[in-house]
MIKOL-564084 format. One record per residue (C-alpha): x, y, z; residue number from 1; residue in one letter. Coordinates in steps of 0.001 Angstrom, whole numbers, always signed. Layout:
<x=X y=Y z=Z pos=NUM code=A>
...
//
This chain:
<x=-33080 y=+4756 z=+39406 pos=1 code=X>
<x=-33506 y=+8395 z=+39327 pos=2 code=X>
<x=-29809 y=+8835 z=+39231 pos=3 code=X>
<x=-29235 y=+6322 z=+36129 pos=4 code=X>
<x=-32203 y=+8114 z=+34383 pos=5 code=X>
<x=-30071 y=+11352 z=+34648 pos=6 code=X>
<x=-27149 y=+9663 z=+33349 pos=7 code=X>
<x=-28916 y=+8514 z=+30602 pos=8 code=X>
<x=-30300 y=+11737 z=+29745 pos=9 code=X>
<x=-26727 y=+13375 z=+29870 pos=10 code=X>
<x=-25331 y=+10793 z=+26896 pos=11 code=X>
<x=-28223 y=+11547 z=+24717 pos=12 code=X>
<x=-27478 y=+15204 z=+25353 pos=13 code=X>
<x=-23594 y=+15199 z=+24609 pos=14 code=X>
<x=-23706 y=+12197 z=+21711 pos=15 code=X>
<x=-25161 y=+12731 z=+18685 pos=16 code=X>
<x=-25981 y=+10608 z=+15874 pos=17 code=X>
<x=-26140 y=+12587 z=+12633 pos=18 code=X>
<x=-28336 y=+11621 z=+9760 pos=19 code=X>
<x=-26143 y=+12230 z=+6957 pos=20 code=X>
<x=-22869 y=+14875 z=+6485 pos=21 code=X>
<x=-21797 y=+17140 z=+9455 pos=22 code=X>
<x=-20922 y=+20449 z=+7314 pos=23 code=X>
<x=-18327 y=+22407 z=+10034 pos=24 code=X>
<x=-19065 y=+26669 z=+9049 pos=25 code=X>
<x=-21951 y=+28116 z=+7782 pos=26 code=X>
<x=-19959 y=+30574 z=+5184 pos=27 code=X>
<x=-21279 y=+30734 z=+1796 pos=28 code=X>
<x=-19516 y=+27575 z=+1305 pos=29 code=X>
<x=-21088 y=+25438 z=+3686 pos=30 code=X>
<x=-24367 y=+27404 z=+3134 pos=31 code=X>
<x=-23824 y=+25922 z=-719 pos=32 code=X>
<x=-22914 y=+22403 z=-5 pos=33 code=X>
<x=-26267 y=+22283 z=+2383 pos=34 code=X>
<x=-28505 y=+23618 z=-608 pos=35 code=X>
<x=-26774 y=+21245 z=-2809 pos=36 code=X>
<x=-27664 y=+18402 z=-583 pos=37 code=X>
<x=-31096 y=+19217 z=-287 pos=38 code=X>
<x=-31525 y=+18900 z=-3808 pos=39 code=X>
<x=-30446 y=+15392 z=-3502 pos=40 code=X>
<x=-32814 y=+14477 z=-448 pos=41 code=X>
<x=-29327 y=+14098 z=+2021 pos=42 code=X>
<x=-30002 y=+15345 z=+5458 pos=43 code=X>
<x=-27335 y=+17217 z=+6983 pos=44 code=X>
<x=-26029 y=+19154 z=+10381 pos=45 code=X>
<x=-24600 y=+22433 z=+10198 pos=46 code=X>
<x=-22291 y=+23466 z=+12828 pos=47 code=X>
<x=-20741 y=+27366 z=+13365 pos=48 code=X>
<x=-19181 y=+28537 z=+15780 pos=49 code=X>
<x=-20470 y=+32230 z=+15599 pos=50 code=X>
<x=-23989 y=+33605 z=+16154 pos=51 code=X>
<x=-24680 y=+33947 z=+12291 pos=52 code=X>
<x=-23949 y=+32934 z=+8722 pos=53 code=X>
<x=-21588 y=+33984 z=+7317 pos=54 code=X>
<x=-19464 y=+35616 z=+9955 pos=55 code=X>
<x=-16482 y=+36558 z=+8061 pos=56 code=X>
<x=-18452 y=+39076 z=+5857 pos=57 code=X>
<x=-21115 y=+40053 z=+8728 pos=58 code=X>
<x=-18763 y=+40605 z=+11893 pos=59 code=X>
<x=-15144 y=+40977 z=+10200 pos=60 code=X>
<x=-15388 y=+43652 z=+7428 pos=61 code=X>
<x=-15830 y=+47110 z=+6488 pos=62 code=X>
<x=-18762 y=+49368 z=+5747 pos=63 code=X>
<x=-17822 y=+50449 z=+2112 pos=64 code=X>
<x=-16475 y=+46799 z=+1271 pos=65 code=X>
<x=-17899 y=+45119 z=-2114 pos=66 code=X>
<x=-17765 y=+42600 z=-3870 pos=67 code=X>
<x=-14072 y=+42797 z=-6188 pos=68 code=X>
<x=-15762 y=+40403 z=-8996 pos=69 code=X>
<x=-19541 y=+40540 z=-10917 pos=70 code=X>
<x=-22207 y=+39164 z=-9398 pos=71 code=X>
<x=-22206 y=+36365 z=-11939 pos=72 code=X>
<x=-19104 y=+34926 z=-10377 pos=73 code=X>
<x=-20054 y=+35192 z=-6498 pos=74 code=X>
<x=-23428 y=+33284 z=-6703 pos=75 code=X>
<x=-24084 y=+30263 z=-5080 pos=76 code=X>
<x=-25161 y=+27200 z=-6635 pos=77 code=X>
<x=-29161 y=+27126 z=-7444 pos=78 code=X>
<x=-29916 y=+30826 z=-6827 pos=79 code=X>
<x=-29000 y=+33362 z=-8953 pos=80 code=X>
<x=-28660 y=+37227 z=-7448 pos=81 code=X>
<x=-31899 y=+39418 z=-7570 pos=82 code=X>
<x=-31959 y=+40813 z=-11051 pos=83 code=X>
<x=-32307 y=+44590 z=-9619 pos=84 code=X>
<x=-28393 y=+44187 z=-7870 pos=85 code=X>
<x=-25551 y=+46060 z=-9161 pos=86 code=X>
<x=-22867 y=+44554 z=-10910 pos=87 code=X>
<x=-20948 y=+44881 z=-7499 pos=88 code=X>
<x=-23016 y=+43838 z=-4985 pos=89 code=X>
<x=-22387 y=+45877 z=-1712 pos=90 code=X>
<x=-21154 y=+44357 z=+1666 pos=91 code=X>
<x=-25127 y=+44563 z=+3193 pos=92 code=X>
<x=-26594 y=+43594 z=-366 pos=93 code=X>
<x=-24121 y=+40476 z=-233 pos=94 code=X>
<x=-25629 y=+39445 z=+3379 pos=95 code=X>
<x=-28874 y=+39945 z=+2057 pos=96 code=X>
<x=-28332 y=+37574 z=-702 pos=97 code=X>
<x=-26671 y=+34590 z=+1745 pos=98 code=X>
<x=-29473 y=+34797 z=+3913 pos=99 code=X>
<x=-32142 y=+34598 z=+1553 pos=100 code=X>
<x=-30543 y=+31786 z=+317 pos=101 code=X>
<x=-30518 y=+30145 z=+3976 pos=102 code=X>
<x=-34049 y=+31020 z=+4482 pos=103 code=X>
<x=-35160 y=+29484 z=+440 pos=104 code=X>
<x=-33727 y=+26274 z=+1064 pos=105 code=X>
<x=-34413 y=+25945 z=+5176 pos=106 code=X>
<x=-30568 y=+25923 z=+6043 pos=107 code=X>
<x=-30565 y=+26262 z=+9770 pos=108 code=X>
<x=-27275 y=+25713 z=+11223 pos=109 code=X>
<x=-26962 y=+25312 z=+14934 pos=110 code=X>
<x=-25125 y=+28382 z=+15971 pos=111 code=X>
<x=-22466 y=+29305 z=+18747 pos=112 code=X>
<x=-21072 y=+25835 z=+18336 pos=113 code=X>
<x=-17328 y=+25155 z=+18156 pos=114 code=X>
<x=-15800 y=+22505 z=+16947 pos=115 code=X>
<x=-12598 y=+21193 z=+19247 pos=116 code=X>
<x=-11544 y=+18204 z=+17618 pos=117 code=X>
<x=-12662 y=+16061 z=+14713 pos=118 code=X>
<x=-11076 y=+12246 z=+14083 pos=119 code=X>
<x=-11852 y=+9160 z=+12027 pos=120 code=X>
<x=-12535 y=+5820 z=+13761 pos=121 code=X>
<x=-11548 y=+3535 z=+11812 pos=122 code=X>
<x=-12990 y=+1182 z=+14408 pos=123 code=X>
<x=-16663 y=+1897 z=+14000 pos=124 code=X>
<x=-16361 y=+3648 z=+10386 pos=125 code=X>
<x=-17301 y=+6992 z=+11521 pos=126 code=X>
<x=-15947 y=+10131 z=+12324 pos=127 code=X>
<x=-16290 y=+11548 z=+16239 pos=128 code=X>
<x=-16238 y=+15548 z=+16347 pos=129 code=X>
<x=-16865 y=+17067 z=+19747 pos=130 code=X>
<x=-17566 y=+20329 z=+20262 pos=131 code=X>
<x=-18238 y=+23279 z=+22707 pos=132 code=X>
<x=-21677 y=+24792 z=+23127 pos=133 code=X>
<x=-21969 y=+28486 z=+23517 pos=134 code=X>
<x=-24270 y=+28477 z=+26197 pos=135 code=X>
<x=-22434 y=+28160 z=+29493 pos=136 code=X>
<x=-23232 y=+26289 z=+32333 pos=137 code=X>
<x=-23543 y=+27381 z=+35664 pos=138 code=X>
<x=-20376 y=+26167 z=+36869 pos=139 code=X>
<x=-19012 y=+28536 z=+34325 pos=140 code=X>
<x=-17783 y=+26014 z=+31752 pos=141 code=X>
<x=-19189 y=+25565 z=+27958 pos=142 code=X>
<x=-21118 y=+22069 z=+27417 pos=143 code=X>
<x=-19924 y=+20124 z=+25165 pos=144 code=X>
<x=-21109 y=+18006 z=+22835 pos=145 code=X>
<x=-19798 y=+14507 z=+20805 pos=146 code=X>
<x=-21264 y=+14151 z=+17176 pos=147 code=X>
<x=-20972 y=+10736 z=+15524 pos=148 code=X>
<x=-21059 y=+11057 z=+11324 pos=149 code=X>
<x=-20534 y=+9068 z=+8016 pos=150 code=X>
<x=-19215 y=+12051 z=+6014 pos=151 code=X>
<x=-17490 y=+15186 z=+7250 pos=152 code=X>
<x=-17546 y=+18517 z=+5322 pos=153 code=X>
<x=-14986 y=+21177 z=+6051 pos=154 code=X>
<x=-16415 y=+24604 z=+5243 pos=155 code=X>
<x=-13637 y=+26442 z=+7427 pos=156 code=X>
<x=-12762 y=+27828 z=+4840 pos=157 code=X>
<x=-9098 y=+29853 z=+3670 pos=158 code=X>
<x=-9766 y=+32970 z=+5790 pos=159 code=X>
<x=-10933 y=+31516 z=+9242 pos=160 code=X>
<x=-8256 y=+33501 z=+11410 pos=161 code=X>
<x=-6442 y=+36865 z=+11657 pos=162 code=X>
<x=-2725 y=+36948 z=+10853 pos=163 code=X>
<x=-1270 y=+38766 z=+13414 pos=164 code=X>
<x=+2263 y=+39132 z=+12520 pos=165 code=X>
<x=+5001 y=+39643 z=+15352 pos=166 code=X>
<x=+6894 y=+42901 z=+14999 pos=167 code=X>
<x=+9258 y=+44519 z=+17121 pos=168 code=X>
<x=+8384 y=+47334 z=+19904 pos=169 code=X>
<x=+4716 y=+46896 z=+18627 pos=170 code=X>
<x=+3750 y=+46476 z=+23032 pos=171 code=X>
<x=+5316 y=+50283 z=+23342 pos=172 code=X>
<x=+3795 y=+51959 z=+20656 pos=173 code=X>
<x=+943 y=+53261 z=+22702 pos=174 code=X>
<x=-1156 y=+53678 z=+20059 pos=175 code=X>
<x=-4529 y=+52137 z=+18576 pos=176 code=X>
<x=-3711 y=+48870 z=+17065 pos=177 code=X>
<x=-5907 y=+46720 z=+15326 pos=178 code=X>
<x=-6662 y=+44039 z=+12323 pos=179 code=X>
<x=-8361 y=+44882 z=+9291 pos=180 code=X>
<x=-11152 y=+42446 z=+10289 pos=181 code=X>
<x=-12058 y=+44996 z=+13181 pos=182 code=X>
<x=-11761 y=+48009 z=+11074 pos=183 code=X>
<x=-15495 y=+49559 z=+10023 pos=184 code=X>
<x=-14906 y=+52587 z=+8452 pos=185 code=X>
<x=-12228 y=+56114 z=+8810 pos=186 code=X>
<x=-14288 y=+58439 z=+10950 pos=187 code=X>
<x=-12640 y=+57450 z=+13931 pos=188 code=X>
<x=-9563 y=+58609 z=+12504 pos=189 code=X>
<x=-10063 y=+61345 z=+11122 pos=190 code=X>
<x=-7050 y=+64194 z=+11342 pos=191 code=X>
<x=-4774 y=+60954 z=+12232 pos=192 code=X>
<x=-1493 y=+59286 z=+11081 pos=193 code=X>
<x=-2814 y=+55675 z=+10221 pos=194 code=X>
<x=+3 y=+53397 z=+9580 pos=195 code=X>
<x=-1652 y=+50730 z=+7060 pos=196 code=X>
<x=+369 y=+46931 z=+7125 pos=197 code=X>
<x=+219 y=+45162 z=+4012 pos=198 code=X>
<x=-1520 y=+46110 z=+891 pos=199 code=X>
<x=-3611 y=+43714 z=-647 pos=200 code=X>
<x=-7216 y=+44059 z=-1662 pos=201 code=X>
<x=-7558 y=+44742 z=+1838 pos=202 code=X>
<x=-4830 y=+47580 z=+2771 pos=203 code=X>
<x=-5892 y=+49443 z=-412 pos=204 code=X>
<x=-8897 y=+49512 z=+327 pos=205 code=X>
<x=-8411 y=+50617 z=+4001 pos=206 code=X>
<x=-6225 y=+53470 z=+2683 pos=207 code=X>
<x=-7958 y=+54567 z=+385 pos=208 code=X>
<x=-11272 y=+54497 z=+3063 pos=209 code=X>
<x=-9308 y=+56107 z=+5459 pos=210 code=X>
<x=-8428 y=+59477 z=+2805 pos=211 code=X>
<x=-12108 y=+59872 z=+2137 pos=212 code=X>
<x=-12267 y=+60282 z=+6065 pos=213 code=X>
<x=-9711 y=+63279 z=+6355 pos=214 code=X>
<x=-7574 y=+60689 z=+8021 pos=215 code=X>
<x=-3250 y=+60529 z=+6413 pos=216 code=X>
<x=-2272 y=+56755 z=+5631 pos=217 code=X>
<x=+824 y=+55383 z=+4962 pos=218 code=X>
<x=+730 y=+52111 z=+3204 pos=219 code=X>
<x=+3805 y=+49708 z=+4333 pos=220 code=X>
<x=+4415 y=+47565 z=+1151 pos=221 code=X>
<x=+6694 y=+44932 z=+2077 pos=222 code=X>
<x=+6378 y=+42320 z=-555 pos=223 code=X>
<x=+5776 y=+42396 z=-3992 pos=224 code=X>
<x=+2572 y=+42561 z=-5654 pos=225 code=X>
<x=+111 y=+42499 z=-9161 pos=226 code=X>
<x=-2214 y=+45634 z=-9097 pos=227 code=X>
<x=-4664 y=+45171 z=-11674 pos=228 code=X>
<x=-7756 y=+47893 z=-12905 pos=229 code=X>
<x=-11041 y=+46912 z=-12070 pos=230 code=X>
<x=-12357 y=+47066 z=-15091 pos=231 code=X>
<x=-10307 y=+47059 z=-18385 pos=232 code=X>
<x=-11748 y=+47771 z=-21828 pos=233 code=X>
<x=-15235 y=+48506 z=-20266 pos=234 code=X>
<x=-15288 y=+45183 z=-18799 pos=235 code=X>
<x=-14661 y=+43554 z=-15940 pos=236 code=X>
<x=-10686 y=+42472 z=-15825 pos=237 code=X>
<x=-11480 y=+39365 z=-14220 pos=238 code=X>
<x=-13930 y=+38152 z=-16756 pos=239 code=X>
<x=-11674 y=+39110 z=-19300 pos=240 code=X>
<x=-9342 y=+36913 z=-18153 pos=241 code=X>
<x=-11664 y=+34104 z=-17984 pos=242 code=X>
<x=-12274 y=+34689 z=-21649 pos=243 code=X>
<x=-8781 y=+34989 z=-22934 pos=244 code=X>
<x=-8114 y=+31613 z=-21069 pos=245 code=X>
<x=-10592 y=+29912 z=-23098 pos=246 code=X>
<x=-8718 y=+30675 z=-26195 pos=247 code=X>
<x=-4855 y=+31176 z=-25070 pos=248 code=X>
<x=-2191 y=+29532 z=-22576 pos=249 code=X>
<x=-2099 y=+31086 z=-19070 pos=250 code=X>
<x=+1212 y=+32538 z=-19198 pos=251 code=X>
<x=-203 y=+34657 z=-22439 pos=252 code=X>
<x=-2684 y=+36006 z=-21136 pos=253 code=X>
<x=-1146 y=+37427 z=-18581 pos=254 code=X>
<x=+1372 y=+38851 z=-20455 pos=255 code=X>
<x=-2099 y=+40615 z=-22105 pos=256 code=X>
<x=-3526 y=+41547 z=-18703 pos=257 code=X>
<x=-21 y=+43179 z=-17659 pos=258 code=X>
<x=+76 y=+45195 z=-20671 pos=259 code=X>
<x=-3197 y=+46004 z=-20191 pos=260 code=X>
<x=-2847 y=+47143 z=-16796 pos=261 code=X>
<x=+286 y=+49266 z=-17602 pos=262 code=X>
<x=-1653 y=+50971 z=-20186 pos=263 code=X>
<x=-4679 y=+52069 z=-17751 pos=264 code=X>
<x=-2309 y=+52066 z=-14436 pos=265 code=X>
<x=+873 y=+53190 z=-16053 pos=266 code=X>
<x=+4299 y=+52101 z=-14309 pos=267 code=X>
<x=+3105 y=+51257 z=-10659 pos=268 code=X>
<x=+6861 y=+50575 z=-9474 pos=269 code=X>
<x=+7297 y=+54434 z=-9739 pos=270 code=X>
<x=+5040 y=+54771 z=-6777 pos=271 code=X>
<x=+7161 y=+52207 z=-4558 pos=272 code=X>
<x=+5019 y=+49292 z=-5514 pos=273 code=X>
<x=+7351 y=+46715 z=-6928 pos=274 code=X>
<x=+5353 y=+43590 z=-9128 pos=275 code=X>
<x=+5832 y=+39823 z=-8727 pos=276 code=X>
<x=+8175 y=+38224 z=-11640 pos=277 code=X>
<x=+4951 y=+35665 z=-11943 pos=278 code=X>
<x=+2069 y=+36773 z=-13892 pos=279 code=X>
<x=-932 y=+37790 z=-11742 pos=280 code=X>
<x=-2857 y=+34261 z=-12617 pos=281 code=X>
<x=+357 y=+31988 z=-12302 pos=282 code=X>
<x=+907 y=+33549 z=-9291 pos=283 code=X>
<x=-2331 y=+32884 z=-7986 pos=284 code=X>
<x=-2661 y=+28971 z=-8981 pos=285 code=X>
<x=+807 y=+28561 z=-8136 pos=286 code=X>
<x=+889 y=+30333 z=-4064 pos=287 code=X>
<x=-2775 y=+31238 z=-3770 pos=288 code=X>
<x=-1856 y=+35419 z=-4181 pos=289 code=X>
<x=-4624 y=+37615 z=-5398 pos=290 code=X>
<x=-3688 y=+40437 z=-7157 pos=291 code=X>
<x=-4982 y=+44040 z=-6168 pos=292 code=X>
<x=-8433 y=+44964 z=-8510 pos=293 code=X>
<x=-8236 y=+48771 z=-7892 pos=294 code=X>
<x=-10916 y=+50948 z=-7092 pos=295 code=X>
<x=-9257 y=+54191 z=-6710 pos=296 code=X>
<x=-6305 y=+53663 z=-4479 pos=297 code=X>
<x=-3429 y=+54445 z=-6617 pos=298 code=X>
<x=-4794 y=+57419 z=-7546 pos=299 code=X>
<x=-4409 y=+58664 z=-4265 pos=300 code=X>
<x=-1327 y=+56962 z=-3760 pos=301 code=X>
<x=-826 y=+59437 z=-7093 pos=302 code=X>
<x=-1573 y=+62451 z=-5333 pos=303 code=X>
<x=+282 y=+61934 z=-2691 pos=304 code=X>
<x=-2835 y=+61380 z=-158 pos=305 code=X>
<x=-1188 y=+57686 z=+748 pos=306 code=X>
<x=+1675 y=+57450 z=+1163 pos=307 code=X>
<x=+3572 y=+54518 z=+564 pos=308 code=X>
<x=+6833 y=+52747 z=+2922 pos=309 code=X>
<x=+9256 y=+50113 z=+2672 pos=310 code=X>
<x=+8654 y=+47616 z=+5832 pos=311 code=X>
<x=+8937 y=+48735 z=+9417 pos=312 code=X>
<x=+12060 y=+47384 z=+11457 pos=313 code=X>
<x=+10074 y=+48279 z=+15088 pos=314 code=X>
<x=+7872 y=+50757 z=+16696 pos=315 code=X>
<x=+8541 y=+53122 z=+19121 pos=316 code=X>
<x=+6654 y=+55122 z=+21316 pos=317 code=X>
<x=+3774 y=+56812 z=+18877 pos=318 code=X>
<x=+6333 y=+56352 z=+16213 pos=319 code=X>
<x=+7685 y=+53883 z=+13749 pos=320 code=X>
<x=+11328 y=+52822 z=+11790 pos=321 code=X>
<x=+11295 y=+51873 z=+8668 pos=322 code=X>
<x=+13974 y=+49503 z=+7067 pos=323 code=X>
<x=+15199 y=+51792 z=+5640 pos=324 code=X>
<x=+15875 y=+53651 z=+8785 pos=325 code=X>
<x=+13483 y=+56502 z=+8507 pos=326 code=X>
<x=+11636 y=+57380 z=+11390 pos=327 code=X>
<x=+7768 y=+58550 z=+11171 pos=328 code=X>
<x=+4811 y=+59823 z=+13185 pos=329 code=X>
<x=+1921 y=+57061 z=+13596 pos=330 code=X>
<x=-1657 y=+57669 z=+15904 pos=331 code=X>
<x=-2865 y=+54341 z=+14556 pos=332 code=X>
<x=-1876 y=+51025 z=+13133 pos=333 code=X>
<x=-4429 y=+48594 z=+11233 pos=334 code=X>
<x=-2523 y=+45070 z=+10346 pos=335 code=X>
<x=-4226 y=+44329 z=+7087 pos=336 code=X>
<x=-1948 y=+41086 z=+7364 pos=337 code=X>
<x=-4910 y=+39032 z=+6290 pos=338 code=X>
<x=-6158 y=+35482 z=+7341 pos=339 code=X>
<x=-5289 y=+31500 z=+7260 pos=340 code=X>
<x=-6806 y=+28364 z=+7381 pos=341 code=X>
<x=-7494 y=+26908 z=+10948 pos=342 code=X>
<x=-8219 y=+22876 z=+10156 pos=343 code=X>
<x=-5021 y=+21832 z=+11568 pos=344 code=X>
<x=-5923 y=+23055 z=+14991 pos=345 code=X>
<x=-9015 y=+21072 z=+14879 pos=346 code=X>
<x=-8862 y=+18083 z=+12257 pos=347 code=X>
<x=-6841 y=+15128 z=+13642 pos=348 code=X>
<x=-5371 y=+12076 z=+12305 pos=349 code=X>
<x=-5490 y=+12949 z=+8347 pos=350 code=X>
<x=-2480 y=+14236 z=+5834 pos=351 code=X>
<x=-5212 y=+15910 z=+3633 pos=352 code=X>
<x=-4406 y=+19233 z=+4294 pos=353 code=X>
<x=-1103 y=+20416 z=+3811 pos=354 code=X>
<x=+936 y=+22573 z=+6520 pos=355 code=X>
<x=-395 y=+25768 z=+5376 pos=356 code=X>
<x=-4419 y=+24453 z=+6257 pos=357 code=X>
<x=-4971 y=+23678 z=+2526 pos=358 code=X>
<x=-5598 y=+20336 z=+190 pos=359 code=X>
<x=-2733 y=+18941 z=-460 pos=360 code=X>
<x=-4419 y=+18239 z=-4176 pos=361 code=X>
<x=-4488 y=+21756 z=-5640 pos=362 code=X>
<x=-7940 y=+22621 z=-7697 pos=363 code=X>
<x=-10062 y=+20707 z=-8922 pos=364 code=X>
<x=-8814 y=+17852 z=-7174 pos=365 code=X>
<x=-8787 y=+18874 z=-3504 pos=366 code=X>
<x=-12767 y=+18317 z=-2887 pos=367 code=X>
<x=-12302 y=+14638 z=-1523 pos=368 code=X>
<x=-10035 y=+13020 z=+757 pos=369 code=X>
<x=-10619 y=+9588 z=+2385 pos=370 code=X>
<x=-13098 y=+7731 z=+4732 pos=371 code=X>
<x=-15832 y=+10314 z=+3959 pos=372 code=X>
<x=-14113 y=+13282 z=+4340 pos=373 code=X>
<x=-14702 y=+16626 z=+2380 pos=374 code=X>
<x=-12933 y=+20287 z=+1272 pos=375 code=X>
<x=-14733 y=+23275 z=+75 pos=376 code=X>
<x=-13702 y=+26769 z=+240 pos=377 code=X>
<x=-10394 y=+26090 z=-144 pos=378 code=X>
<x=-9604 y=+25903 z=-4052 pos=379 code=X>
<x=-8031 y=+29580 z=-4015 pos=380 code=X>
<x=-10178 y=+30859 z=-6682 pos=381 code=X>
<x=-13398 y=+32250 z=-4332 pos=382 code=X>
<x=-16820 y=+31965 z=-4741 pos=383 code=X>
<x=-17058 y=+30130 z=-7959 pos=384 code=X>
<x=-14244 y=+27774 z=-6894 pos=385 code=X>
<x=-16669 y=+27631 z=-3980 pos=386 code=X>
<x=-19805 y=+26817 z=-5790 pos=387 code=X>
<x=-17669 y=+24537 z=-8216 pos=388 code=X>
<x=-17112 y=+22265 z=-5302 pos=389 code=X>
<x=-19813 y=+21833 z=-3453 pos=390 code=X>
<x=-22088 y=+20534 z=-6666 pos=391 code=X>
<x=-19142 y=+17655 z=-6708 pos=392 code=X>
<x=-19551 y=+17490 z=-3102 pos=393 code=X>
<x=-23191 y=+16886 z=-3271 pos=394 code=X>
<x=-23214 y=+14728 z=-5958 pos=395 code=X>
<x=-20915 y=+12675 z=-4567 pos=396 code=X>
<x=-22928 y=+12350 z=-1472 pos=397 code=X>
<x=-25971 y=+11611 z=-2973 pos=398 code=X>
<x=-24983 y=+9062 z=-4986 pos=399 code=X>
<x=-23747 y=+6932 z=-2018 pos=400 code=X>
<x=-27036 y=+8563 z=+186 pos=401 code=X>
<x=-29155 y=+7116 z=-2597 pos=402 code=X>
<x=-27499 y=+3809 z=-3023 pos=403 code=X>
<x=-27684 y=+2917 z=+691 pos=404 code=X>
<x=-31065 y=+3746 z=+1312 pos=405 code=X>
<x=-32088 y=+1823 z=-1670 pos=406 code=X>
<x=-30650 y=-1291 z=+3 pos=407 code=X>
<x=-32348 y=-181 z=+3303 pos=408 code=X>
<x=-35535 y=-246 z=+1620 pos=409 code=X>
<x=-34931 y=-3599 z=-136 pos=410 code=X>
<x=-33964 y=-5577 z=+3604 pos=411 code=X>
<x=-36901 y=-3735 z=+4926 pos=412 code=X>
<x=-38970 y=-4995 z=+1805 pos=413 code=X>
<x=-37545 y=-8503 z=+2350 pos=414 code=X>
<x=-38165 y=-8672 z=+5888 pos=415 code=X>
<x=-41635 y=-7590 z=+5917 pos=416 code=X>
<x=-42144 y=-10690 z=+3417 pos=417 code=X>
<x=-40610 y=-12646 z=+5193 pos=418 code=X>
<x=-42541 y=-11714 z=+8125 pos=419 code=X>
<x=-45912 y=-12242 z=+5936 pos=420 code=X>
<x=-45309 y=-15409 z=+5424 pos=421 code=X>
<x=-44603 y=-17260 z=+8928 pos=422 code=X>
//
């Protein structure tokens, strides 16, 4: 008896029945879909597989990071910023802000929990996600754990994993290598020869880190790519934009935005930094490509204080070749290569995302897929994409949440009359 007691407790340990949605990540877009839901009165589980919310901004970026857009575009649903934030929010201000939201509307995901695999049964109508608890058991092995749900919410998000790209002689460099996503700050390289890959938002930024640290970067720009002011006009270039495209087709108004640029940026393809034949915003609906908002970077790429390079053909011992078959001096190289979607190696059975990790339904129409399953974070257009989809989300949720439980109360009604009456 003892022994079947034990087994017993052991299935109620690994199998869970959830009460409403499983939300997988506890990013600001899960964090959003949860307040959203507790709004409507919809229980919910929230599963991450780090040690705290919002991981991505908290354990994977660095120190002078802020936010590239006004406040008024990277707020959650139902909680506006404090009024006494700047424009810009800083990295630590922006942490601040996601988990006083957690802590206003009691979001308490169950941390250190990864999710291995996630599939619809069509069998039983429910979707069975196990997963791996952080705490390890003595035989040395995570416990893992089987969750049984109506709905499923991916909140993954676009920028789960590091890119690591594969590039030649890169094992006999010798030299400190390492992604963006583990770079803090530039004091440890200070005096150095930092070879910077890629430069979006993210490169730049490095770079341009790394000069105010007495450090020398060189910028490898590979591909082509939009480089737009911060702020054009006095305003913001982004909300700009968003006005222009109330009044004007998209392809106009980046024609406006590139002449707007050239005027405060002047002709960036002089400094080696060739632009996409797309606009900046087609280019972004179209392949998901944000341009560059600059926050000082070409003005050191200007001076001369980064330097910028064609790609690099392979590495050599504390050195690297270019393509074009130059040969330079490197201490250091950060891969600011960037991030991708990880669903695939965890969502099973379901053509909703497309190879790439993504909807295949591009914004606003990638939110909902079939048999209770649900994007957000994935609509390409950040926070207020974000925020955009995880109201629908909720709503959504809540209407069916609402519509069951009426009917639960009405059998329950029924059968306690019923009952009365025998």
């Amino acid at each position: 008896m003892a022994g079947l007691a034990e087994h017993e407790n052991l299935f109620k340990r690994r199998c869970k029945w959830v009460n409403g949605p499983l939300i997988v990540g506890a990013g600001p877009s899960g964090l959003a879909v949860a307040a959203c839901l507790k709004e409507h009165g919809v229980p919910f589980v929230i599963l991450e597989r780090s040690s705290c919310i919002a991981s991505l901004w908290q354990n994977r970026t660095y120190d002078r990071l802020k936010l590239h857009l006004p406040k008024q575009f990277c707020q959650l649903p139902k909680l506006p910023f404090p009024d006494d934030f700047p424009e810009y929010p800083s990295k630590n201000q922006f942490i601040d802000y996601l988990e006083s939201y957690a802590r206003h509307f009691q979001l308490n995901p169950q941390f250190d929990e990864t999710v291995l695999s996630a599939k619809y049964d069509s069998t039983c109508g429910m979707w069975r996600v196990r997963t791996a608890v952080g705490r390890r058991q003595a035989v040395g092995r995570k416990a893992e754990a089987e969750y049984i749900c109506q709905w499923l919410v991916v909140a993954t998000g676009e920028n789960a994993d590091c890119v690591i790209p594969e590039m030649e002689g890169l094992e006999k460099f010798g030299g400190r290598v390492i992604h963006s996503s583990d770079y803090r700050s530039g004091e440890a390289y200070r005096g150095k020869q930092v070879l910077v890959v890629g430069c979006g938002n993210s490169g730049m930024e490095v770079a341009f880190d790394l000069c105010h640290h007495n450090a020398f970067p060189t910028m490898v720009v590979r591909d082509s790519v939009h480089v737009l002011p911060r702020e054009t006009l006095g305003r913001s270039t982004f909300e700009l934009a968003v006005s222009l495209m109330k009044w004007l087709p998209l392809k106009m108004v980046d024609r406006v935005l590139l002449a707007l640029s050239w005027m405060t940026l002047g002709n960036i393809e002089k400094l080696g930094i060739k632009r996409p034949s797309q606009g900046p915003l087609e280019l972004k609906n179209t392949q998901g490509k944000t341009p560059v908002l600059d926050i000082g970077a070409l003005s050191k790429i200007k001076s001369g204080e980064i330097k910028v390079v064609p790609g690099v053909k392979r590495f050599l011992h504390g050195k690297a070749e270019l393509v074009d078959h130059t040969i330079i001096d490197v201490d250091s190289v950060i891969l600011a290569t960037g991030y991708r979607s990880n669903v695939h190696s965890w969502l099973q059975g379901t053509d909703f995302f497309n190879k790439d990790g993504f909807p295949r339904h591009p914004f606003p129409n990638g939110w909902k897929g079939s048999s209770g399953l649900y994007a957000v974070g994935f609509t390409r257009r950040g926070l207020s994409g974000a925020s955009l989809d995880a109201v629908k989300i909720a709503e959504d949720i809540g209407r069916v949440w609402k519509e069951e439980t009426r009917q639960a109360k009405h059998i329950i009604a029924c059968h306690r009359r019923c009952t009365s009456q025998n």
